[in-house]
C-alpha positions as CSV (number, residue, x, y, z in Angstrom):
1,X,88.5,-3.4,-36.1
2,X,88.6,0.2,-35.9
3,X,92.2,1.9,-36.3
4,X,93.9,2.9,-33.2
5,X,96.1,6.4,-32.8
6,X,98.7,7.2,-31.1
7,X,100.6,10.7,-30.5
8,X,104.7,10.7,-30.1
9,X,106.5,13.9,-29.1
10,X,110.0,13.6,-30.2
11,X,112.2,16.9,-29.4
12,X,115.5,17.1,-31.0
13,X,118.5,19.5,-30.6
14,X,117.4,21.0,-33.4
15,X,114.0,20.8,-33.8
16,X,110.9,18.7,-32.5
17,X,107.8,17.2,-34.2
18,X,104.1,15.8,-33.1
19,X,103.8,12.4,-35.5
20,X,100.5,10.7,-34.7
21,X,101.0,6.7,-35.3
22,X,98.4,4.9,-36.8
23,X,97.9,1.1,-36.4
24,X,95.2,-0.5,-38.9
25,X,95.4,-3.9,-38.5
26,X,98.9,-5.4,-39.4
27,X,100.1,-1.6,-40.6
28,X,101.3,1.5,-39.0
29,X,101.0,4.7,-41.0
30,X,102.4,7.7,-39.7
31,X,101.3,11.4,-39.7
32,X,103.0,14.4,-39.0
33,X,100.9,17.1,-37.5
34,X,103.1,19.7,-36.1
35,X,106.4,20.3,-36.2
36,X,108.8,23.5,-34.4
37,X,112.2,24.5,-34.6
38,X,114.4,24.1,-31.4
39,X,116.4,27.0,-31.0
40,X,119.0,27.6,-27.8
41,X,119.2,30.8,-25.6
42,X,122.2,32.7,-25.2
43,X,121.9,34.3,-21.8
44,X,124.7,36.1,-19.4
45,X,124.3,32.9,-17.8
46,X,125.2,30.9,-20.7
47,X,123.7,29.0,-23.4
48,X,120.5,27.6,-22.3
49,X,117.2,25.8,-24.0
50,X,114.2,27.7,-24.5
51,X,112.0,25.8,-22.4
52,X,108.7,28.0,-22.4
53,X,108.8,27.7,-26.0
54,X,109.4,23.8,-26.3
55,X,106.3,23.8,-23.8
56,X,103.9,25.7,-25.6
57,X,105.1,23.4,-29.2
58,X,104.4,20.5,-27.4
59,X,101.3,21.5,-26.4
60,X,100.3,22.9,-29.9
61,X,101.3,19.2,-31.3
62,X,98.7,17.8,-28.8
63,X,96.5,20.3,-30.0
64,X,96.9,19.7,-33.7
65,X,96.8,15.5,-33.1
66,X,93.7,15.5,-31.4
67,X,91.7,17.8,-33.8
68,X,92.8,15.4,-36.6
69,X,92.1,11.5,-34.4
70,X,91.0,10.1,-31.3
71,X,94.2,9.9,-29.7
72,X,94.5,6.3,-27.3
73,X,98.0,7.3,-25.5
74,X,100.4,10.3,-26.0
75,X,104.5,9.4,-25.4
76,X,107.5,12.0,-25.6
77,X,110.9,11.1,-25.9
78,X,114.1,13.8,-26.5
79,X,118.0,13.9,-26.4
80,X,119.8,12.7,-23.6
81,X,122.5,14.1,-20.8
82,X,120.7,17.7,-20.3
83,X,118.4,18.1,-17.5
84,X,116.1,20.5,-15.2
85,X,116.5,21.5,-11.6
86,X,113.6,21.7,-9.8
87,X,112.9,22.9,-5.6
88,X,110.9,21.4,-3.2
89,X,107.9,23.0,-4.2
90,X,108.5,21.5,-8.2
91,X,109.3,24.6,-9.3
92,X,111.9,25.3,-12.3
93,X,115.1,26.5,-10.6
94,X,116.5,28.1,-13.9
95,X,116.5,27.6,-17.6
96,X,118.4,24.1,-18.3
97,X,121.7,24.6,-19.6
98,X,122.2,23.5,-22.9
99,X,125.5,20.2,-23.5
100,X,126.9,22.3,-25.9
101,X,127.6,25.0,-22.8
102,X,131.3,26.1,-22.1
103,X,130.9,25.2,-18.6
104,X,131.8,21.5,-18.7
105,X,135.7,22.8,-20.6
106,X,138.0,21.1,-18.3
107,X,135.3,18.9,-16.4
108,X,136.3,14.9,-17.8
109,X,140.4,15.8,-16.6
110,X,138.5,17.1,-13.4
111,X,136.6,14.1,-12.6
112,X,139.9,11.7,-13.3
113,X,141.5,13.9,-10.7
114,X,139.2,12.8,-8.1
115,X,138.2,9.1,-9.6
116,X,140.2,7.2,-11.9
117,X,138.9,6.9,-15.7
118,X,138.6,3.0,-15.2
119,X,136.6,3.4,-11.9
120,X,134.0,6.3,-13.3
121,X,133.3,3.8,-16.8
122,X,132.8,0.5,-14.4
123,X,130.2,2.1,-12.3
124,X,128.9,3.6,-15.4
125,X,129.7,2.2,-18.6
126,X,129.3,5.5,-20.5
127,X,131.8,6.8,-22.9
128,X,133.6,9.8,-21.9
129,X,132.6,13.2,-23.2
130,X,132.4,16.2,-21.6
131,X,128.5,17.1,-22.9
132,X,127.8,14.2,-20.3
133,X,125.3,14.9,-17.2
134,X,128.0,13.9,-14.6
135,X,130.8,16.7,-16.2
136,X,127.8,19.3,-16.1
137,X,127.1,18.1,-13.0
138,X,130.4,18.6,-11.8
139,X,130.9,22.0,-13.2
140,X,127.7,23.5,-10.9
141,X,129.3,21.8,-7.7
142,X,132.5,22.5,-8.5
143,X,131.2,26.6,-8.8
144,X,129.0,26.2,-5.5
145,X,126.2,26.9,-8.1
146,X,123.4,28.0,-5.5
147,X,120.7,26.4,-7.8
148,X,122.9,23.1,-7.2
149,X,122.1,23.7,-3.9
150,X,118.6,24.7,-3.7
151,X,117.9,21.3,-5.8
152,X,115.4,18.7,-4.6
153,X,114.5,17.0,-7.5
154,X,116.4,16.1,-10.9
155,X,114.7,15.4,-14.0
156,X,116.7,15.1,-17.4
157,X,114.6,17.2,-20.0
158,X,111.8,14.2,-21.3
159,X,111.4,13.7,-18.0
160,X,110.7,17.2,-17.0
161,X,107.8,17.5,-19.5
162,X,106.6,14.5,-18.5
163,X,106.0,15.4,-15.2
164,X,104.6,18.7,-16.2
165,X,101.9,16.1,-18.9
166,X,101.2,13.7,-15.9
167,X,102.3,15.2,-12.6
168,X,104.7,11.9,-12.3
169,X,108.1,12.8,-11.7
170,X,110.2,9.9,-12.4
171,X,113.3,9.4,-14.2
172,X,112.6,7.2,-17.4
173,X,115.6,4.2,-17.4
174,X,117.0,4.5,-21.0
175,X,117.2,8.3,-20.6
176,X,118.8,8.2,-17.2
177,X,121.6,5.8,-18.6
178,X,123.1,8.6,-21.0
179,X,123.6,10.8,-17.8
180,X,126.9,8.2,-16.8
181,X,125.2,8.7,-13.2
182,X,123.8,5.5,-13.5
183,X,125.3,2.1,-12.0
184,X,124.4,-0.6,-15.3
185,X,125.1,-3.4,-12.7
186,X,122.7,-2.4,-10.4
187,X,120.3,-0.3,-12.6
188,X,120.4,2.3,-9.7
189,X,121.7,5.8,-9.3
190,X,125.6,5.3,-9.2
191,X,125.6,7.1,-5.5
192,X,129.3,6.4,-4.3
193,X,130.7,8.2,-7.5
194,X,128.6,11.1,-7.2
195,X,129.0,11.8,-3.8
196,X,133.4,11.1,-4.4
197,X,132.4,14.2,-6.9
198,X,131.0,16.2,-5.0
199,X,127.3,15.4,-6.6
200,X,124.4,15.6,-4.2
201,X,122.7,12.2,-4.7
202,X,119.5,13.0,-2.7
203,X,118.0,14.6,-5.6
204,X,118.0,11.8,-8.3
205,X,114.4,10.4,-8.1
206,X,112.6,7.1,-8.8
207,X,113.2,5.2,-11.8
208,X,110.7,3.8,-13.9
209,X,110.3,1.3,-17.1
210,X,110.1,2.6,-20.4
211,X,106.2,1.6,-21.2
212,X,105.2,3.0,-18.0
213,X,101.7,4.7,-17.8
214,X,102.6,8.2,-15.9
215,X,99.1,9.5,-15.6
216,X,96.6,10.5,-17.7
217,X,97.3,14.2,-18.8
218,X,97.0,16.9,-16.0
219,X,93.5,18.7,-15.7
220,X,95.1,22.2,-16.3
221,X,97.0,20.9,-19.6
222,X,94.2,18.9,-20.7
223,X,91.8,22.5,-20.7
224,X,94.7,24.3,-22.0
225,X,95.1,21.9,-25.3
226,X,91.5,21.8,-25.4
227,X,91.3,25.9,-25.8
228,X,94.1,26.0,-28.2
229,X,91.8,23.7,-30.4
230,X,90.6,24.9,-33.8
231,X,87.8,22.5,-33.8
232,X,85.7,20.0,-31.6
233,X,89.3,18.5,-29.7
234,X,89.5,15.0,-29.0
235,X,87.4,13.7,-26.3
236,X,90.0,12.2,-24.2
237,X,92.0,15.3,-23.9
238,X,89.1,17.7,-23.4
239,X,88.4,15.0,-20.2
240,X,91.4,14.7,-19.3
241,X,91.6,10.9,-19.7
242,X,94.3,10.8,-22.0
243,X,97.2,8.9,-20.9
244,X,100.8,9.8,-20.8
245,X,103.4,6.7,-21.3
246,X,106.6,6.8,-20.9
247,X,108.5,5.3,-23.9
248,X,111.9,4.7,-24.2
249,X,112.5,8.1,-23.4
250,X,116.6,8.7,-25.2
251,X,115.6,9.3,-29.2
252,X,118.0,6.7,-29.4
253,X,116.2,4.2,-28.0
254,X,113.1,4.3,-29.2
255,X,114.7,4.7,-32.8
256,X,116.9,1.7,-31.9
257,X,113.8,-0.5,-30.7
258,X,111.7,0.7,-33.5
259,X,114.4,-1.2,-36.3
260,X,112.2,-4.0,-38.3
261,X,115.5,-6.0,-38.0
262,X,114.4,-9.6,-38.2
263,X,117.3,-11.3,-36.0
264,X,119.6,-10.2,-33.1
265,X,122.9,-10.2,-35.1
266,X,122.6,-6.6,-36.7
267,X,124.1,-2.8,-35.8
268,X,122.5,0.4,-36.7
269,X,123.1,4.2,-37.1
270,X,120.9,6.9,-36.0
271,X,122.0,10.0,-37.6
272,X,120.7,13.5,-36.5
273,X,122.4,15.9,-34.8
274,X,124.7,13.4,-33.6
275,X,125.3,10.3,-35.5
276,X,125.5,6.8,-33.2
277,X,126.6,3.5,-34.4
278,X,126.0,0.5,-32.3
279,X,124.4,-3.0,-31.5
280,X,122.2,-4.1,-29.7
281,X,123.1,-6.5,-26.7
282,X,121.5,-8.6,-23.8
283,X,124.1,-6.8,-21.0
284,X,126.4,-4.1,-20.6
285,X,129.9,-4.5,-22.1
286,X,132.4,-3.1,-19.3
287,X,135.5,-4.5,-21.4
288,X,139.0,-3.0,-21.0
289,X,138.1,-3.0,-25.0
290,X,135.2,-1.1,-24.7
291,X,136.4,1.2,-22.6
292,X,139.7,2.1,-24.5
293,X,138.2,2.8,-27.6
294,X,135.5,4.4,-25.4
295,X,132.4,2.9,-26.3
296,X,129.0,3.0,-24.5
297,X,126.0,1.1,-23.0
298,X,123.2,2.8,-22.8
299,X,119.9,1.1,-21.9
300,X,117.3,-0.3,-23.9
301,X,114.0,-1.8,-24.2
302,X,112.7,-5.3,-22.6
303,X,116.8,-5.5,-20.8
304,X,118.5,-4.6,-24.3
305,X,121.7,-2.2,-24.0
306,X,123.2,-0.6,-26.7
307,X,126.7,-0.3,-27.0
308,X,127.5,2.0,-29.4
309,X,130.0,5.4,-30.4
310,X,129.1,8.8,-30.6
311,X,130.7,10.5,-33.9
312,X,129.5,13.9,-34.4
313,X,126.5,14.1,-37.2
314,X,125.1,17.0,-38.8
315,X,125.8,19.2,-36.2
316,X,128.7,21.2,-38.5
317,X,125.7,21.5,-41.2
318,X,123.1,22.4,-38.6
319,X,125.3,25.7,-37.5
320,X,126.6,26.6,-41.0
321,X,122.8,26.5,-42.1
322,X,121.8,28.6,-39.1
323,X,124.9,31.4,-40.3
324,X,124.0,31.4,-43.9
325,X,120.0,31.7,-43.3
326,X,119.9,28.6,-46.0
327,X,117.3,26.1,-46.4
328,X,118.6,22.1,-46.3
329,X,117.0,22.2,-50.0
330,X,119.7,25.0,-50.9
331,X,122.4,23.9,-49.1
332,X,121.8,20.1,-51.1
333,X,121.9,22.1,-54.1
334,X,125.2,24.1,-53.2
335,X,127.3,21.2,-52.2
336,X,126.7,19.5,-55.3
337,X,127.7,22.1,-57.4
338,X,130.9,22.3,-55.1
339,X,134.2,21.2,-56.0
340,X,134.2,17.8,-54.3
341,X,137.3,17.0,-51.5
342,X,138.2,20.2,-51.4
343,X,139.3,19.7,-47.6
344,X,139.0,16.9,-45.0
345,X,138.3,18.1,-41.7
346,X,137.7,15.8,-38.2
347,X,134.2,16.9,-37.0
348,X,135.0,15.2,-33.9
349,X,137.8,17.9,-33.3
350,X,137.3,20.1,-30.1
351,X,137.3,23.3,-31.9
352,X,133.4,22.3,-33.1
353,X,132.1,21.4,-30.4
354,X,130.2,24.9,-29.4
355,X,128.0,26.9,-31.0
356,X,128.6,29.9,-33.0
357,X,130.9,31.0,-36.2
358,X,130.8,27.4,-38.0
359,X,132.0,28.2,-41.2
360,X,135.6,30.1,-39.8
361,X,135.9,27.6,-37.5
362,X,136.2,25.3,-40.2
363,X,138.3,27.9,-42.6
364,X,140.3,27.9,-39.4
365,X,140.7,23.5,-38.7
366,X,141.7,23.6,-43.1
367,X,144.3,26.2,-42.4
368,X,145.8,24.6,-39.3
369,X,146.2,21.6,-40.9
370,X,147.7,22.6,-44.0
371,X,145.1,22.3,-46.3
């Protein structure tokens, strides 16, 4: 039997990578072909992601898998609770803002003065942070944002390049679950809370299943990949006949359903950016436990859910690295040579949530706190 291969676009927060999957009989190799950093905008308008550029990576990484294999399906997935705008022509309202944006400061005590904290996590069951969709949300319609208002169509960002692969423009389930706009009851758009917020609910679309089949890839992408081809490109893509599938579209999830665990009694960390610690379940857990020490229950594959806690990951590392212009290889080096202990700090804290001047932040949380 010949070898089937398959392309995955993951995008992270801080960078993104084209892996093509290889399945030879009873093993799966893996391949990285491309790989891009994933770097934020600062604009007068705030801090935004660099869409343009994440487009023309992704792209490349189709590019770079099909030169290398015959490529039988093409999936992306990406981080969850950011999203696109788009009017009622399809087109990009404005550069997606990015969670880390000061724009939500003050959003979560917003939202309890208009719904109560135990009435927002029932018809969500989604921990509370302010990153989340619904605070973002909150904060454009709270401001009159006119692009709020000009909206026909949301698309958190997998979706968004998804639509702009296959033309479908559908919100993937597991994705859609991290925005606490969904109802986990109903596994529907959680309409009476965003409208008692103010939300417009009109422009949440369909959702769809991860393992969908969008499309195959658009005509105008497919002769675009095809150019950017160093050598004879893959005839799928150069016909357009390539489909696009919609995986579990959250990181999370497809990291979560991709865990060679051989029983259902098991719990698991992801570690990136952020670093999440959960298990996997059958249903939602809406607890008065679960929601005071604020866990959450996002969706999974084949009716899992995961309910799990967000603790902040490398994050703290990722913006010191940025400030010092260090590789991971030197920074590995330097904190071993370091004087272990030297300070505790909470990464969780507030004062690291944003971007920008890591490493006095952190002098600053050591000095605060005595140490």
């Amino acid at each position: 039997m010949k070898p089937s291969h398959f392309l995955a676009l993951d995008l992270g927060a801080e960078s993104g990578r084209a892996i093509v999957g290889t399945l030879a009989g009873d093993r799966l190799g893996l391949e990285e072909c491309h790989r891009f950093p994933n770097r934020p905008l600062s604009l007068p308008t705030g801090l935004h992601w660099d869409i343009p550029t994440l487009w023309r990576e992704i792209q490349h990484g189709i590019a770079a898998a099909a030169n290398r294999h015959p490529l039988a399906s093409l999936a992306l997935d990406g981080w969850g609770v950011d999203f696109a705008l788009l009017d009622e022509k399809g087109a990009l309202l404005g550069p997606p803002h990015t969670y880390r944006d000061a724009r939500t400061d003050g959003m979560v005590a917003e939202a309890f003065r208009r719904v109560p904290r135990e009435q927002i996590f029932a018809q969500t069951g989604i921990q509370f942070m302010q990153i989340n969709t619904l605070y973002q949300l909150l904060a454009m319609a709270q401001a009159g944002d006119p692009q709020l208002a000009a909206a026909r169509t949301f698309l958190t960002i997998p979706d968004l390049f998804n639509a702009w692969l296959s033309g479908s423009r559908c919100c993937e389930f597991t994705n859609a679950t991290t925005t606490q706009c969904l109802n986990p009851h109903t596994r529907t758009w959680a309409l009476p809370l965003l409208e008692a917020l103010g939300i417009p609910g009109a422009i949440f679309p369909t959702l769809c299943e991860p393992g969908t089949t969008l499309g195959p890839l658009l005509p105008a992408v497919a002769r675009e990949v095809a150019a950017g081809a160093a050598g004879a490109a893959d005839a799928a893509v150069a016909a357009g006949e390539l489909p696009v599938i919609a995986p579990a579209c959250h990181d999370t999830g497809s990291a979560v359903v991709a865990i060679p665990a051989e029983n259902a009694g098991f719990a698991w960390i992801s570690s990136g950016t952020w670093s999440i610690m959960g298990a996997e379940l059958d249903h939602p857990n809406l607890s008065p436990q679960a929601l005071a020490f604020n866990f959450t229950n996002e969706g999974g594959v084949c009716g899992t859910w995961r309910l799990s806690k967000n603790v902040m990951g490398l994050w703290l590392v990722q913006e010191c690295k940025r400030e010092w212009d260090l590789s991971y290889a030197e920074l590995t080096r330097l904190a071993a040579e370091a004087r272990p202990f030297l300070a505790v700090i909470d990464p969780d804290a507030p004062l690291f949530l944003h971007p920008g001047g890591m490493p006095e932040r952190i002098r600053a949380f050591c000095r605060a706190s005595g140490q």
